[in-house]
N, C-alpha and C positions, 0 to 999 in steps of 0.2 A: 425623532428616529424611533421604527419600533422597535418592542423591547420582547423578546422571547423566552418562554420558559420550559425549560427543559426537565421531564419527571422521569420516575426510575432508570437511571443512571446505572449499571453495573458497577460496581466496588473497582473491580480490576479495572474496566473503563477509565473511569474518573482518574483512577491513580495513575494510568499512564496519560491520561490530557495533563495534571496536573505536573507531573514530570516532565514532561513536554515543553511546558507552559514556564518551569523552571528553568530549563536546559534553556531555552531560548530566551530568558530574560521576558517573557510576555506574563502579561496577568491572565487567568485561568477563560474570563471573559473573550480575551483577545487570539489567543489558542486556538477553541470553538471556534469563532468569529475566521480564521485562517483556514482551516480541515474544511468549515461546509463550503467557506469558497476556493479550495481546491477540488472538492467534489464537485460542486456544479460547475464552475468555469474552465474544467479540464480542455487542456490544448484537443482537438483536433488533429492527428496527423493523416496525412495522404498515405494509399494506399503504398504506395510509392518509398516513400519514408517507412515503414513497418518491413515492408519486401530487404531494403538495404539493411535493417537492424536485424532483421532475421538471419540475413546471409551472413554476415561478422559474425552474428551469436555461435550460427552454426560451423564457421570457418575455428572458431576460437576448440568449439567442444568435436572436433572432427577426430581429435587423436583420441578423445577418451567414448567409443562404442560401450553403449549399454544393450540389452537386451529385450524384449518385450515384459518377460516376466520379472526381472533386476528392478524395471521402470513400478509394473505393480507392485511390488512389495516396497519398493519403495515408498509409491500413494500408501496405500495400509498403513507401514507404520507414521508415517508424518499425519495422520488423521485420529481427532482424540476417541 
């Protein structure tokens, strides 16, 4: 099997694979090994399927209207 090496890691990175990797009972190796193949082997949905999840999404938040500018300040501050 090959074997990969991973360099400059982020501090905060690491620490949250490594909590991850604790919360789930997996070793730190096995963790990695799950994230890159949920990255690459990501489900595919149909167009179709995103259209129905959007109409819930937006059936759900229909009572609570925000604004164009409410929205941008919003982005601002959630951005470091």
């Amino acid at each position: 099997m090959p074997t990969l090496t991973i360099k400059n890691i982020p501090k905060d990175l690491y620490a949250q694979l490594k909590r991850h990797a604790e919360i789930n009972r997996r070793s730190l190796n096995s963790e990695v090994i799950l994230c890159i193949e949920r990255a690459i082997r990501s489900r595919k949905m149909s167009p179709e399927v995103y259209l129905v999840r959007a109409r819930r999404l937006r059936a759900k938040t229909a009572q609570y209207p925000i604004s164009d500018e409410e929205f941008n300040v919003a982005k601002r501050e959630g951005r470091p």
